[in-house]
N, C-alpha and C positions, 0 to 999 in steps of 0.2 A: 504494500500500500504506500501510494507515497504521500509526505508530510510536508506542510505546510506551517512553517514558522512564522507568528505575528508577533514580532518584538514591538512594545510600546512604552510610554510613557504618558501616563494620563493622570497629568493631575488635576483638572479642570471638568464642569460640567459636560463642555462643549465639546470636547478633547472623548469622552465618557462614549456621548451620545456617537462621536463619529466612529469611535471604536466599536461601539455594539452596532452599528451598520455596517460594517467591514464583516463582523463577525456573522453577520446574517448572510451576506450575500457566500462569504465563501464555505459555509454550513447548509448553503440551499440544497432541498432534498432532490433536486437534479441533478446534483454534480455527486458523483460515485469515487471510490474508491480514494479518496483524499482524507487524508487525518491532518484536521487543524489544531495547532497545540500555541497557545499563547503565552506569552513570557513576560513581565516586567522587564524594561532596559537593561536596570540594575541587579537583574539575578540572572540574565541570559547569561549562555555559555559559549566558549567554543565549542566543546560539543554537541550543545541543541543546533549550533549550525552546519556542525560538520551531519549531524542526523537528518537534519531537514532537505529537501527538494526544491524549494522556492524560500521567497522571504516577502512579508510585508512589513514593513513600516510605519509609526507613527508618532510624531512630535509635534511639541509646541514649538514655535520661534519664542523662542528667548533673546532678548538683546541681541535682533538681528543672526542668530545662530540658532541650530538644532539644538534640545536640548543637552545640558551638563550628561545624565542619563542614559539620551542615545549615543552621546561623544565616547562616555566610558564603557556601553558596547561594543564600539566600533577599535577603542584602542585595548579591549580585551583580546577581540575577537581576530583583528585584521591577520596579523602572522601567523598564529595559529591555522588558519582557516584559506590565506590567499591563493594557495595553489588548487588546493580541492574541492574549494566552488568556483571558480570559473566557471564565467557562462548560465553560472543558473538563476533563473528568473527573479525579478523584484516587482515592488511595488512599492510609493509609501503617502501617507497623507501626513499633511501641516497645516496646526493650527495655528494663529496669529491676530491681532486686532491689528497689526500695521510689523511692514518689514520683513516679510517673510522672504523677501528674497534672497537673504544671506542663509536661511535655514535649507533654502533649496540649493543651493548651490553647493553647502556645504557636503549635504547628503549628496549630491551628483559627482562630487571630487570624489570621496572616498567609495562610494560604489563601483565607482569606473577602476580607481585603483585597485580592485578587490575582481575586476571583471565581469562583475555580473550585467546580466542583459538585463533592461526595463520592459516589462513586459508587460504594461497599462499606463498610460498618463497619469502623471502624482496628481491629486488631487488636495487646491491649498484652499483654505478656510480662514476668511477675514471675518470674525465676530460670528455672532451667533448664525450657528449653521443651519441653512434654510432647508424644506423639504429640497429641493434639487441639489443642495449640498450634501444630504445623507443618500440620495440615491445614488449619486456620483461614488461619495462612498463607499456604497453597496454594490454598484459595477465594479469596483475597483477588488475589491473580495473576490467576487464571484469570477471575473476575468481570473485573475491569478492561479486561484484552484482550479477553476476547470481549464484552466492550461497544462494540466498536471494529472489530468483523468489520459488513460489508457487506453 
């Protein structure tokens, strides 16, 4: 079966809400054979990622960056992991009232450094997130897993 790792950081309502639409879409009873296992930032591993098939994402902008959280994922994970995920899929969503584009940006340097392919448009969030911003959301789930069905 293969798995689907959602590393996040959510400390926020809105951060919540987008998370539990991620979590829906890639939990849809259409998509088969996919094990979605979620992780806080700060307790993911290298090897929840060496284990996992795909990766979703999700942070807040922080003073114009990803969060502190998903940074100390990233600087957990990156050597550990850069050779033997190559190539395997992402996605990720950001939350932000303003600025979010250092948060994206950041996430794109270090993805690309890590190799992985994007395999959905990130999906960014300025303030309270609208119904078309959780079903974006919810695409963004759902695309990823069922990229990953057999």
């Amino acid at each position: 079966m293969a798995r689907l790792l959602i590393v996040h950081h959510t400390p926020s309502p809105h951060l919540a809400a987008m998370l539990d639409a991620v979590l829906s879409g890639a939990t849809d009873p259409e998509i088969s054979g996919v094990e979605v296992v979620r992780e806080p930032a700060l307790s993911a591993t290298a090897s929840d990622v060496l284990a996992a098939d795909a990766y979703l994402l999700g942070t807040p902008a922080n003073l114009g960056y990803m969060s502190g959280a998903l940074k100390h994922f990233f600087d957990t994970i990156y050597y550990p992991c850069l050779e033997a995920t190559r190539k395997r899929p992402f996605g990720y969503y950001v939350h932000g009232n303003q600025g979010t584009e250092g948060a994206t940006k950041s996430i794109d340097t270090v993805v690309t450094g890590l190799g992985w392919q994007q395999a959905a448009p990130a999906v960014v969030v300025h303030g309270e997130p609208t119904k078309d911003d959780l079903e974006a959301c919810w695409e963004l789930g759902a695309t990823v897993a069922a990229g990953l069905m057999s």
